[in-house]
MDTraj code that builds the backbone (N, CA, C; nanometers):
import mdtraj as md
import numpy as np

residues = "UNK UNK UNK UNK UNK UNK UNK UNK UNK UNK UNK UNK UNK UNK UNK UNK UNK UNK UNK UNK UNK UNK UNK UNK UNK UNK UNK UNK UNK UNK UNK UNK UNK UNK UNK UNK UNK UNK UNK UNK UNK UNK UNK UNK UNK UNK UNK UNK UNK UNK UNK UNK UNK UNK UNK UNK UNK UNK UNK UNK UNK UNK UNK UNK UNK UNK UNK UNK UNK UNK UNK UNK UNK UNK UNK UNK UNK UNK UNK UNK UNK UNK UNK UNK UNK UNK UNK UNK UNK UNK UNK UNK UNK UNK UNK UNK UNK UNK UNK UNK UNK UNK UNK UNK UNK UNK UNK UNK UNK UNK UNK UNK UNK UNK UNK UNK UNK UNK UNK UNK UNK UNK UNK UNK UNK UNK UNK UNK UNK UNK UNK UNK UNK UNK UNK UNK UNK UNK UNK UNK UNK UNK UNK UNK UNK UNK UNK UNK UNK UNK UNK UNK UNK UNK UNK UNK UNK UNK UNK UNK UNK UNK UNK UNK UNK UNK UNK UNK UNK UNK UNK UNK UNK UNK UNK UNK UNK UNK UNK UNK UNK UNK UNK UNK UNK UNK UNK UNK UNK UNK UNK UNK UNK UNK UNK UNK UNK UNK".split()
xyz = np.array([
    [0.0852, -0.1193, 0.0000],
    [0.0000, 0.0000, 0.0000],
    [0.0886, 0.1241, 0.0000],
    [0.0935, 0.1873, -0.1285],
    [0.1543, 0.3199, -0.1421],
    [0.1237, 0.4093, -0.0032],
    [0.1575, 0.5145, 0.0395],
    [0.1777, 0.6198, 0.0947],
    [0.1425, 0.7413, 0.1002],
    [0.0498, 0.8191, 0.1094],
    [0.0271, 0.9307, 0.0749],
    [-0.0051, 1.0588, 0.2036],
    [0.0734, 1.1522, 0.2229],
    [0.0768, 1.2723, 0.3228],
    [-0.0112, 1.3904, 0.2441],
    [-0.1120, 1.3900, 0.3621],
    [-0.1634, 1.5224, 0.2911],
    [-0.1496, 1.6271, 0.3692],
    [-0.0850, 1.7859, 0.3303],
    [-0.0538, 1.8730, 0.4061],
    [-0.1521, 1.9850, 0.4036],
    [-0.2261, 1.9744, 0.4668],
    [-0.3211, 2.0894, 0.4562],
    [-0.4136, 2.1366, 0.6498],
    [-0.4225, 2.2418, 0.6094],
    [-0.5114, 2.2516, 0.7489],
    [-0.6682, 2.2935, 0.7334],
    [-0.6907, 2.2235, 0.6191],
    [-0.8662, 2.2093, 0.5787],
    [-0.9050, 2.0678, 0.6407],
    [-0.9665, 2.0335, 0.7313],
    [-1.0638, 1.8949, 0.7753],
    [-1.1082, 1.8414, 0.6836],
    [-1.2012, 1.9462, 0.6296],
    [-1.3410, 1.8610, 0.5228],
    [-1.1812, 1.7945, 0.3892],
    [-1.0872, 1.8580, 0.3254],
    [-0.9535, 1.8006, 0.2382],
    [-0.9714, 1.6803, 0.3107],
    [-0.9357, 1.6864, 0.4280],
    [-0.8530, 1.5555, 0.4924],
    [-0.9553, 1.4673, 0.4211],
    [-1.0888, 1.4894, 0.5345],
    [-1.2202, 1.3561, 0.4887],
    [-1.2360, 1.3603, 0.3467],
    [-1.2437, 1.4625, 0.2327],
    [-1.2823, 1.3575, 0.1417],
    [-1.1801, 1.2761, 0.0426],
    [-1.0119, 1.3241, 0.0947],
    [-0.9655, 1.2156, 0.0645],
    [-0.9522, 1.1269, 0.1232],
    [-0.9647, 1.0932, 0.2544],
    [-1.0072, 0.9761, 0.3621],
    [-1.0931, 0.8938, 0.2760],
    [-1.2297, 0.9319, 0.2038],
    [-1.3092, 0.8883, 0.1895],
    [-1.2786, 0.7968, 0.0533],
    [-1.1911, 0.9195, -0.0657],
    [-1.1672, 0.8864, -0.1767],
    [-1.0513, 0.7762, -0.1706],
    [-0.9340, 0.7602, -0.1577],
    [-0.8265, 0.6938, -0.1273],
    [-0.8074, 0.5863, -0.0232],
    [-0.9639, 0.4886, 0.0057],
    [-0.9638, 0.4157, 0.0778],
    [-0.8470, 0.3223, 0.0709],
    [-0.7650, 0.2800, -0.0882],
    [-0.6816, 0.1831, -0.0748],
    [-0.5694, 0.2215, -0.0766],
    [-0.5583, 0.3107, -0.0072],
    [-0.4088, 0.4009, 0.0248],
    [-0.3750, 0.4127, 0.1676],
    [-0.2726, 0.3995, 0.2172],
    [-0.2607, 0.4613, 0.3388],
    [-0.1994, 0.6367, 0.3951],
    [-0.3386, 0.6590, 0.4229],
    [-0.3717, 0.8338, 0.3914],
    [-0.3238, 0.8918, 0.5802],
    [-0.2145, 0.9597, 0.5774],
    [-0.2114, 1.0465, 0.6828],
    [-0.2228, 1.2078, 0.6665],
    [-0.2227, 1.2722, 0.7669],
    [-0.2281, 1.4165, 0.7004],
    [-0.1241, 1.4532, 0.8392],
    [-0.0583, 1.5632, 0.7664],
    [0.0222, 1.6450, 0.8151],
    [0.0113, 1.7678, 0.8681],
    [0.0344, 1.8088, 1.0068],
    [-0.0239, 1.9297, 1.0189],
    [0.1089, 2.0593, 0.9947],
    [0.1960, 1.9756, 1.0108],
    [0.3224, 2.1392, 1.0404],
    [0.4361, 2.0957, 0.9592],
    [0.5308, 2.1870, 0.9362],
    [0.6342, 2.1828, 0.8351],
    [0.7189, 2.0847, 0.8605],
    [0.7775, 2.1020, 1.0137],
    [0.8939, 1.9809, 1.0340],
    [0.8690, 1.8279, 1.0530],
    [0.7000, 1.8008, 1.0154],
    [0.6555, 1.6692, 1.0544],
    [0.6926, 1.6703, 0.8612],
    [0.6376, 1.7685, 0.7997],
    [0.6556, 1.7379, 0.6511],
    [0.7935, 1.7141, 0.6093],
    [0.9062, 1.7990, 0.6438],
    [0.9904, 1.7569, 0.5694],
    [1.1239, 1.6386, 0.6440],
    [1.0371, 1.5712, 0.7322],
    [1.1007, 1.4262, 0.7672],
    [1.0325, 1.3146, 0.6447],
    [0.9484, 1.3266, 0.5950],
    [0.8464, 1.2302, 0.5122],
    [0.9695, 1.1994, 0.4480],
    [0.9750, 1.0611, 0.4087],
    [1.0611, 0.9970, 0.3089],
    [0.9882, 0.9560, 0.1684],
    [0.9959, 0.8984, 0.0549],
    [0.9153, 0.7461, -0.0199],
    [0.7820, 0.8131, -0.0014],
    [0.7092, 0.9348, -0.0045],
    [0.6026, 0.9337, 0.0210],
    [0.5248, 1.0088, -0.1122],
    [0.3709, 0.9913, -0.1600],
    [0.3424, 1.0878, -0.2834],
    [0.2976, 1.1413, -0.1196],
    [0.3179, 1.3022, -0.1809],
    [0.2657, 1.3919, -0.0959],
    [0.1839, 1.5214, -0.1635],
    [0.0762, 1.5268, -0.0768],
    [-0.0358, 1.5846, -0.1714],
    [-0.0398, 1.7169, -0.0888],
    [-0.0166, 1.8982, -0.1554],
    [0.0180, 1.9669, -0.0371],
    [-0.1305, 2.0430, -0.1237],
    [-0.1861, 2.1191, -0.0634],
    [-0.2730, 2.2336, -0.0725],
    [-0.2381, 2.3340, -0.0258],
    [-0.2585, 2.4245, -0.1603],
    [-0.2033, 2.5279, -0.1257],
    [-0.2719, 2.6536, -0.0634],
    [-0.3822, 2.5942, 0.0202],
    [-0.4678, 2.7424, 0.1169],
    [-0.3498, 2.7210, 0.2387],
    [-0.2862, 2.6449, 0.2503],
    [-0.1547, 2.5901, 0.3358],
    [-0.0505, 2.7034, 0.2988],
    [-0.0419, 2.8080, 0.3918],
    [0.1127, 2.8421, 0.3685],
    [0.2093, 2.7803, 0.3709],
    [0.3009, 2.7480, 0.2710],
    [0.3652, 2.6880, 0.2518],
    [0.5134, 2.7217, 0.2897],
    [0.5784, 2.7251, 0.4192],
    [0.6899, 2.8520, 0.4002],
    [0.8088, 2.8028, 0.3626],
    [0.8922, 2.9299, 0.2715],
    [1.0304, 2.8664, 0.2485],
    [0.9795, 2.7525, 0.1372],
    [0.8846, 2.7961, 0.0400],
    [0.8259, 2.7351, -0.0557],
    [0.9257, 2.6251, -0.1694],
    [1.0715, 2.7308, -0.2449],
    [1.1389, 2.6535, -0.2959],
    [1.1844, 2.5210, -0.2186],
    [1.2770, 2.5824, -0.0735],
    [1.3498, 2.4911, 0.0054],
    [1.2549, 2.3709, 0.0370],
    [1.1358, 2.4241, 0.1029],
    [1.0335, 2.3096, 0.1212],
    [1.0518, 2.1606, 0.0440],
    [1.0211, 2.2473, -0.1225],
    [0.9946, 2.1868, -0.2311],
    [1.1551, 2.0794, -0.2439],
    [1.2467, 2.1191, -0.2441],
    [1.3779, 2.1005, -0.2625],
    [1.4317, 1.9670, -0.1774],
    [1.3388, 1.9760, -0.0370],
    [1.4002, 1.8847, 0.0948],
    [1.3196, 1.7388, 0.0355],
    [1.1850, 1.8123, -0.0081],
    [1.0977, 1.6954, 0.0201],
    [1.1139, 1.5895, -0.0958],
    [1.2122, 1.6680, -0.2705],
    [1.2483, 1.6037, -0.3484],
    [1.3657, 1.5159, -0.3025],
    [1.4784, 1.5279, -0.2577],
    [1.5924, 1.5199, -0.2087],
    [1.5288, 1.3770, -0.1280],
    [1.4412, 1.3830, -0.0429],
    [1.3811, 1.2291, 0.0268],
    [1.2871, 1.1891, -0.0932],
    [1.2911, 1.1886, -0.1985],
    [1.2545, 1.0651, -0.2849],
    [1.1106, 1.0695, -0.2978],
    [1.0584, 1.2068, -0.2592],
    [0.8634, 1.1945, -0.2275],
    [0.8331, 1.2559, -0.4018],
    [0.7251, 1.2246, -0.3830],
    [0.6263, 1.2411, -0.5336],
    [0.5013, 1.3524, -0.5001],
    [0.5058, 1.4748, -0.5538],
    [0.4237, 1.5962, -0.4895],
    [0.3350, 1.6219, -0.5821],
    [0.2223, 1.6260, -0.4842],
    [0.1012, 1.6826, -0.5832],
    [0.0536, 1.8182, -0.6046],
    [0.0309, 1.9104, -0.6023],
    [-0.0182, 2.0063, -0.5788],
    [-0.1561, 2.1035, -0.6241],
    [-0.2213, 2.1273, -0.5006],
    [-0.4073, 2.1340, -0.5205],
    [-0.3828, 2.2827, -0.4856],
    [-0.4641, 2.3209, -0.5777],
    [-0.5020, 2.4521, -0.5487],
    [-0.6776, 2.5220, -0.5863],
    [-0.7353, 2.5762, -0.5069],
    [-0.8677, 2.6181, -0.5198],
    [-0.9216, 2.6840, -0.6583],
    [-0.8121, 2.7467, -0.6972],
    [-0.8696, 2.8043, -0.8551],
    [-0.7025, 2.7750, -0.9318],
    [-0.6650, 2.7044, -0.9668],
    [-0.5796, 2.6303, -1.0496],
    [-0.5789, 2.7467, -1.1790],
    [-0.4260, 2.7787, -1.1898],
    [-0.4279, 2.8775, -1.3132],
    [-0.2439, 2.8040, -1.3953],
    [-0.2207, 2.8487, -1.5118],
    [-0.1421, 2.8289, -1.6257],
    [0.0288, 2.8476, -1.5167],
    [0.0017, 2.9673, -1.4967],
    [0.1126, 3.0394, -1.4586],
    [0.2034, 2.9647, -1.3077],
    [0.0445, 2.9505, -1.2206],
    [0.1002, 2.8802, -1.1012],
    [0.1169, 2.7361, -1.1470],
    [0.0848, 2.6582, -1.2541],
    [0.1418, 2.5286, -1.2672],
    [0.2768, 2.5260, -1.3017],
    [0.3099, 2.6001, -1.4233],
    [0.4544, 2.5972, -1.4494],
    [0.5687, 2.6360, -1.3636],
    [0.4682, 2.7642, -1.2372],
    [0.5986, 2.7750, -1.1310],
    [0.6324, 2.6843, -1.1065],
    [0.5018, 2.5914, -1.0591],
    [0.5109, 2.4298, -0.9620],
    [0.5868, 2.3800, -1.0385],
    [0.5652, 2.3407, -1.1224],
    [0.6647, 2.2530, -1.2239],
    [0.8155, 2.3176, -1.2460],
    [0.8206, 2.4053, -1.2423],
    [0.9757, 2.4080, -1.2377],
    [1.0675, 2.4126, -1.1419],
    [1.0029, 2.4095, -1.0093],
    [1.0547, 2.4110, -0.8674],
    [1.0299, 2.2118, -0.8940],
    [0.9920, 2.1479, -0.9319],
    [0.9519, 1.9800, -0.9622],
    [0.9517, 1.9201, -0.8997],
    [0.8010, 1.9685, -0.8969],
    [0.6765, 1.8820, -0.8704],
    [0.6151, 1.7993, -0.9513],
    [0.5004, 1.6453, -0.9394],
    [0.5229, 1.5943, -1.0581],
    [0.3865, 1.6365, -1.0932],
    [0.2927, 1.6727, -0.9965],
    [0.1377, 1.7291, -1.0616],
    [0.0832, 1.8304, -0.9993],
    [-0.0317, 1.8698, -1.0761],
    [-0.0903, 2.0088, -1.0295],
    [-0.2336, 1.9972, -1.0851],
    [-0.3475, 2.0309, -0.9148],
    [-0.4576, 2.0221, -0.9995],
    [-0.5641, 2.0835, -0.8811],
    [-0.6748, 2.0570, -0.9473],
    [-0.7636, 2.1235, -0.8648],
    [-0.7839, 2.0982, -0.6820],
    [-0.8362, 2.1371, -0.5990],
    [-0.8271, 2.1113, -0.4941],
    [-0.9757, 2.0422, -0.4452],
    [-1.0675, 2.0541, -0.5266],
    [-1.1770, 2.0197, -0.5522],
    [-1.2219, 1.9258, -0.6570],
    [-1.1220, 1.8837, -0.7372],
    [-1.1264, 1.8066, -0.8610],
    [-1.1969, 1.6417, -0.7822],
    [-1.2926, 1.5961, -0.8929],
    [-1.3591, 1.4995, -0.8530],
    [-1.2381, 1.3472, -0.8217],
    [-1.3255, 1.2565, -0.8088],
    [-1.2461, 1.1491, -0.7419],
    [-1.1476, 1.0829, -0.8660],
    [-1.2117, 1.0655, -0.9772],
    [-1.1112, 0.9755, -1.0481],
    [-0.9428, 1.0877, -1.1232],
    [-1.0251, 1.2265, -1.0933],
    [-0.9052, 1.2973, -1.1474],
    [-0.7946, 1.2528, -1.0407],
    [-0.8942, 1.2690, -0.9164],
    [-0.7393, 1.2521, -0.8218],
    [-0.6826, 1.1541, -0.7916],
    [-0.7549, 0.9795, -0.8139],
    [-0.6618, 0.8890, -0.8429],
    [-0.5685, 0.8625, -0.9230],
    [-0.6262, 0.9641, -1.0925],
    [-0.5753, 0.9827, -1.2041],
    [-0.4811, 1.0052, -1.1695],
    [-0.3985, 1.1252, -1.0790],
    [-0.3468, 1.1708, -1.0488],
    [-0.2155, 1.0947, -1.0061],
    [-0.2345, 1.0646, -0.9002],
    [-0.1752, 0.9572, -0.7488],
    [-0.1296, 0.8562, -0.8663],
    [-0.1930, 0.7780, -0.9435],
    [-0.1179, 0.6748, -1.0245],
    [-0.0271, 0.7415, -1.1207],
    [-0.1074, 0.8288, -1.1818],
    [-0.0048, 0.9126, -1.2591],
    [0.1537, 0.9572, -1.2556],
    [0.1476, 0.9931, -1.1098],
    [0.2564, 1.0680, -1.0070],
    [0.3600, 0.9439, -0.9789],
    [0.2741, 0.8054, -0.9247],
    [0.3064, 0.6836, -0.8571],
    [0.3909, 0.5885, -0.9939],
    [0.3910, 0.6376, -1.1087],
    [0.3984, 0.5851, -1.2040],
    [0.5381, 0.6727, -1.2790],
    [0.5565, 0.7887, -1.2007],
    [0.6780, 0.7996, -1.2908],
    [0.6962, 0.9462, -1.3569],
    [0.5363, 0.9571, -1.3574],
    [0.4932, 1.0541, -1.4830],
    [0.4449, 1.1815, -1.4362],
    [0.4234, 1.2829, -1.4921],
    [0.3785, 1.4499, -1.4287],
    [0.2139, 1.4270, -1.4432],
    [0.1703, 1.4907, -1.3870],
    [-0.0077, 1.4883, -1.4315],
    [-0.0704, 1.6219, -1.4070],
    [-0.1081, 1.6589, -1.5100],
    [-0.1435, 1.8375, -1.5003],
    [-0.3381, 1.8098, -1.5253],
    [-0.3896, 1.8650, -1.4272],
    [-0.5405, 1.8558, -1.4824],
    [-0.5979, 1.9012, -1.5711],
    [-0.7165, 1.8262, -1.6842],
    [-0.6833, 1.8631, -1.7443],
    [-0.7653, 1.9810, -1.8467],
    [-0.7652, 2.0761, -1.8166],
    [-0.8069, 2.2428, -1.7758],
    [-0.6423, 2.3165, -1.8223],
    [-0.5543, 2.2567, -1.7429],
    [-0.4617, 2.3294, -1.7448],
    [-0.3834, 2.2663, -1.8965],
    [-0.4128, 2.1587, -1.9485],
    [-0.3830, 2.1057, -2.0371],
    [-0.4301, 2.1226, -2.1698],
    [-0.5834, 2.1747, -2.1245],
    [-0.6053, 2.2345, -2.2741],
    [-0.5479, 2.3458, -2.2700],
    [-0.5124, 2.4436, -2.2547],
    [-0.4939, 2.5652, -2.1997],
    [-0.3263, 2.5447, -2.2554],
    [-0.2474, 2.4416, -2.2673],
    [-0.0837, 2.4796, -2.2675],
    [-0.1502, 2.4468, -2.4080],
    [-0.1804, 2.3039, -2.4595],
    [-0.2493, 2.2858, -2.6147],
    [-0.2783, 2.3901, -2.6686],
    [-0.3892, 2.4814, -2.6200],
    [-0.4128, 2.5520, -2.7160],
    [-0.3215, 2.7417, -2.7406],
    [-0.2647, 2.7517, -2.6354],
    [-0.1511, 2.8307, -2.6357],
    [-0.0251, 2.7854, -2.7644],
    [-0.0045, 2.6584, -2.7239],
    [0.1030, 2.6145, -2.8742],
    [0.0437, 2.5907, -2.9737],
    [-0.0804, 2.5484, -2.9873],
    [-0.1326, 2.5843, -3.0963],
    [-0.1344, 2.7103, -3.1706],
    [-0.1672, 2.7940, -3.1319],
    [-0.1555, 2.9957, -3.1367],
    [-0.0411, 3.0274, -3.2057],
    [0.0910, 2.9384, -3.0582],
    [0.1945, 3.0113, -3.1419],
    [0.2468, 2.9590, -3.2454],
    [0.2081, 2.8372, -3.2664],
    [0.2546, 2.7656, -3.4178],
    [0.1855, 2.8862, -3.5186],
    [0.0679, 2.8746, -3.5067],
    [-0.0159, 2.9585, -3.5710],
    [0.0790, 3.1117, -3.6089],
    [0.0736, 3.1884, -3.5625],
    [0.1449, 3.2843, -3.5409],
    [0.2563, 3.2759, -3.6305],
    [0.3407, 3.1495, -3.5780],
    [0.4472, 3.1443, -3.6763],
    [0.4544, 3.0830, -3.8032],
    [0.3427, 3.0140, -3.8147],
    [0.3293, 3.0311, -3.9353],
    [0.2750, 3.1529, -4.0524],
    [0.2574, 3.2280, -3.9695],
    [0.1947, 3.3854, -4.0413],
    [0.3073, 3.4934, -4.0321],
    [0.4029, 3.4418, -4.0027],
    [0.5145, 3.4984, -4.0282],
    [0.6227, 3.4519, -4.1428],
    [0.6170, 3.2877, -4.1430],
    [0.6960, 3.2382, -4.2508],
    [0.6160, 3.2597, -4.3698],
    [0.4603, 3.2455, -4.3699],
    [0.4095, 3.3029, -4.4994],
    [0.4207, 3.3791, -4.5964],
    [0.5067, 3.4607, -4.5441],
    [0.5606, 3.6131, -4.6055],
    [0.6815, 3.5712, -4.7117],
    [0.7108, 3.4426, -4.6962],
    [0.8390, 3.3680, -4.7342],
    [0.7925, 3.2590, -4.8440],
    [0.9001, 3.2524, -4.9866],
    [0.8759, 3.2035, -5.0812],
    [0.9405, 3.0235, -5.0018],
    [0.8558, 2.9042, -5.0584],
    [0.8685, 2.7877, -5.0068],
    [1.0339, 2.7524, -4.9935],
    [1.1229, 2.8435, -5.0837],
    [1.2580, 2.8141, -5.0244],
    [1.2800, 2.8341, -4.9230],
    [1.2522, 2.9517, -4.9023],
    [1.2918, 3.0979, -4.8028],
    [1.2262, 3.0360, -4.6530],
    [1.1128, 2.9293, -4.6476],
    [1.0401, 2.9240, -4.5549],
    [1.1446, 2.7917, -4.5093],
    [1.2083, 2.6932, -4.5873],
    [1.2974, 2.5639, -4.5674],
    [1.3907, 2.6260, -4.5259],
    [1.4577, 2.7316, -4.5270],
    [1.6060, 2.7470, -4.4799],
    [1.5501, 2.8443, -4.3333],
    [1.4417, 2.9155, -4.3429],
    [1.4199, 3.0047, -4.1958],
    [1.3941, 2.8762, -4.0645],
    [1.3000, 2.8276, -4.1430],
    [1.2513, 2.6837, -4.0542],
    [1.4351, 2.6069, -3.9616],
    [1.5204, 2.5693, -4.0852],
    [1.6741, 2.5498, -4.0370],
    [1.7401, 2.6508, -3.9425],
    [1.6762, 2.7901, -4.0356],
    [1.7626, 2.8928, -3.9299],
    [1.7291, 2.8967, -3.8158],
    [1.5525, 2.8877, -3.7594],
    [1.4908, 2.9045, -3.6394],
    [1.5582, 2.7546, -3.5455],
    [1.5834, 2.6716, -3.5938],
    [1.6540, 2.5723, -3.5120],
    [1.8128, 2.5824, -3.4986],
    [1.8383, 2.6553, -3.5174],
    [1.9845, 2.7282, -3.4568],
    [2.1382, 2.6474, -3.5759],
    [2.0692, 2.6012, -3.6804],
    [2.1578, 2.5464, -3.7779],
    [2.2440, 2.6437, -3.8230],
    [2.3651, 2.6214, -3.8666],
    [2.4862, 2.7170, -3.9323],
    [2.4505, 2.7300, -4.0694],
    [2.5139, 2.8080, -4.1386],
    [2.4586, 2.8311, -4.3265],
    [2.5786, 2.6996, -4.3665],
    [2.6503, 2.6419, -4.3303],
    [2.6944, 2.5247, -4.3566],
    [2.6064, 2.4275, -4.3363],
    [2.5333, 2.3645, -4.2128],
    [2.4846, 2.2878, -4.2121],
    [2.2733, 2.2886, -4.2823],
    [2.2831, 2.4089, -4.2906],
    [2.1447, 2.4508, -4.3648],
    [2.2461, 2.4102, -4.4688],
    [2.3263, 2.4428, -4.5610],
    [2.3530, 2.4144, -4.6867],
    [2.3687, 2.2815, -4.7204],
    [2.4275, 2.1542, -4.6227],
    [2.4214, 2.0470, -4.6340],
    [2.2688, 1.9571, -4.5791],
    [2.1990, 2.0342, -4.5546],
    [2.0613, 1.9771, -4.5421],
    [1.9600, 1.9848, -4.6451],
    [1.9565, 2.1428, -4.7406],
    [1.8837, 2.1295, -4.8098],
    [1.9438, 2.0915, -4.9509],
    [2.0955, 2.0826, -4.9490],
    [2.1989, 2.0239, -5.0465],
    [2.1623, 2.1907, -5.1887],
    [2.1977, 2.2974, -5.1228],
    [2.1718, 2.3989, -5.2029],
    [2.3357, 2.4539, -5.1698],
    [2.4028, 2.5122, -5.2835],
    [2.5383, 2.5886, -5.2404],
    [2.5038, 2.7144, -5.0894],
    [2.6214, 2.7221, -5.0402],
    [2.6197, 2.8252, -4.9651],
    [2.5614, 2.9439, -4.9935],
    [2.6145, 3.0094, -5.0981],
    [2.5755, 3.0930, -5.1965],
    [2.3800, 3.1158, -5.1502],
    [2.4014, 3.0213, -5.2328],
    [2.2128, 3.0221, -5.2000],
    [2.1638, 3.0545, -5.0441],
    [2.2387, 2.9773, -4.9923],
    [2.1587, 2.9698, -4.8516],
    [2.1407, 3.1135, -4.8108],
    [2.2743, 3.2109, -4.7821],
    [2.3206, 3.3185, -4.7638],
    [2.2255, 3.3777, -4.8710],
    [2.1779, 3.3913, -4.9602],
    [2.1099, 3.4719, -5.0408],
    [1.9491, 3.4665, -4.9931],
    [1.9608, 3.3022, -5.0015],
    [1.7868, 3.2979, -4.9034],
    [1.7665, 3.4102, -4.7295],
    [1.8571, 3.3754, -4.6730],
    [1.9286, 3.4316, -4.5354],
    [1.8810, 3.5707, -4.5092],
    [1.9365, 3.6290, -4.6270],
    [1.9310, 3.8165, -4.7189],
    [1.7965, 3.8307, -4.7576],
    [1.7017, 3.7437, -4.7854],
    [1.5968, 3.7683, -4.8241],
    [1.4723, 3.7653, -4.7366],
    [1.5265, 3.6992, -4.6541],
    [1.4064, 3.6188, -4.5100],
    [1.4295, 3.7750, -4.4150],
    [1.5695, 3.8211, -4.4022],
    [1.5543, 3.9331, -4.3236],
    [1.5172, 4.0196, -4.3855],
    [1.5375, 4.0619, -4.4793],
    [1.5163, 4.2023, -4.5757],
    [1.3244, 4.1816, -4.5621],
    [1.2306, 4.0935, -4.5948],
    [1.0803, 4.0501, -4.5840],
    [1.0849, 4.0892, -4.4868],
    [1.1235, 4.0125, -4.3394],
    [1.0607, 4.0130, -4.2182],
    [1.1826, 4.1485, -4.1148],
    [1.1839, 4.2613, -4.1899],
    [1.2230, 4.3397, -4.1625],
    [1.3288, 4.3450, -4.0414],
    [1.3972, 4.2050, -4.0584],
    [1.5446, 4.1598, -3.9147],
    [1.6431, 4.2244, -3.9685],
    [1.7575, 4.2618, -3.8789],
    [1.8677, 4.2650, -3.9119],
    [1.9677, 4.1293, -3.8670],
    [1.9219, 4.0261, -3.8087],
    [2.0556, 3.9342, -3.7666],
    [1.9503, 3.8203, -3.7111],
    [2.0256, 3.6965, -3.7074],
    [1.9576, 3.5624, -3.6746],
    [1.9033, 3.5751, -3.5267],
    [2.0054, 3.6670, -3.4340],
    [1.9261, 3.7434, -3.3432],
    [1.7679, 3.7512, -3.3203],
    [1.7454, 3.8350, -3.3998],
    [1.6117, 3.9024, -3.3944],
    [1.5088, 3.8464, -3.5051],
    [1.5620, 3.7698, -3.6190],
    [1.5192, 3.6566, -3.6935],
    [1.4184, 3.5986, -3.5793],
    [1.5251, 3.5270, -3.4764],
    [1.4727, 3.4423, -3.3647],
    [1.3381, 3.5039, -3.2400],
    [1.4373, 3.5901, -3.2252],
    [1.3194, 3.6790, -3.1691],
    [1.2113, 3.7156, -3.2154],
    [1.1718, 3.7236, -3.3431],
    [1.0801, 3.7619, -3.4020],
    [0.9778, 3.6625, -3.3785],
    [0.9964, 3.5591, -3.4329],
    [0.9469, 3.4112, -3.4496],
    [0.9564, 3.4206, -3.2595],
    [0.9869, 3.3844, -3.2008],
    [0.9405, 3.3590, -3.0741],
    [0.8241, 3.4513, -2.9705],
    [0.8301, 3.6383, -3.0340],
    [0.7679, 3.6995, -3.0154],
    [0.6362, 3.6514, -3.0322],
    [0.6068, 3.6366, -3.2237],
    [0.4692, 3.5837, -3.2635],
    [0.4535, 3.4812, -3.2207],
])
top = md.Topology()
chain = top.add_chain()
for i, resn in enumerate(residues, 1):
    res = top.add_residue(resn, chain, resSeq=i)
    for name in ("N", "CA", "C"):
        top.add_atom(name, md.element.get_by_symbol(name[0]), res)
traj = md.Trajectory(xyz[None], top)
């Protein structure tokens, strides 16, 4: 029977994962230094929980080998990716129904990140946009011009763009001159920037 610490100082949290996670063995945590002794544990923190010393927290409780969930009452884009880059392996509602949050717990228990999924359409349709975007920028570009920017935007040299699309240097460098002169760049610089802007 997996392990699971829940850190929160909400009751009704505790009971309805008491209720939900019958085949788990569910403790809850009330204070920081009981939390960051936890070893081997998924640990599920909520964040109406001040959390203090938030990175370090995050840092001790990776360091002992635990698997972190993190619930929050109105779940937004911005606070997942903090979570995630301080790494944590999920992030989700604090209210999310029962199978999200087993979804979850196996998810986590398994290896893998688990973002709910709200926050998942939401990164989808953001990269969707900016593909979008960038493609309304290479448009401006004749189907050569769009094969060698595509090389340039992946950080290729005019040597190795020249041995990819098997066109002389010459060319490449002339395509190069033409992609900035259109998209009004002066340098692969701002080429890049451009394309990452849109």
């Amino acid at each position: 029977m997996k392990k699971i610490s829940l850190y929160t100082n909400l009751k009704r949290d505790y009971e309805k994962m008491k209720n939900s996670l019958i085949d788990y063995d569910l403790k809850n945590i009330e204070n920081r230094e009981e939390l960051l002794t936890l070893k081997e544990n998924i640990i599920i923190i909520n964040t109406s929980v001040n959390l203090d010393k938030e990175e370090e927290t995050i840092e001790i409780l990776l360091e002992n080998r635990n698997k972190i969930l993190i619930l929050e009452s109105t779940p937004k884009l911005i606070n997942a990716q903090n979570w995630l880059l301080l790494g944590v392996h999920g992030y989700g509602n604090s209210m999310m129904n029962d199978i999200y949050l087993k979804s979850a717990i196996q998810t986590i228990n398994n290896g893998l990140t688990w973002l709910i999924p709200d926050i998942t359409m939401e990164i989808l349709s953001k990269l969707n946009s900016d593909s979008l975007k960038q493609k309304d920028v290479l448009n401006q570009l004749s189907k050569a011009e769009q094969q060698v920017a595509i090389l340039l935007k992946d950080g290729l040299s005019n040597t190795k763009i020249s041995e990819e699309l098997k066109l002389s240097i010459n060319t490449v460098k002339s395509h190069i001159k033409n992609i900035y002169l259109k998209l009004d760049v002066k340098d692969r610089f701002s080429f890049v920037n451009l394309l990452n802007k849109n």
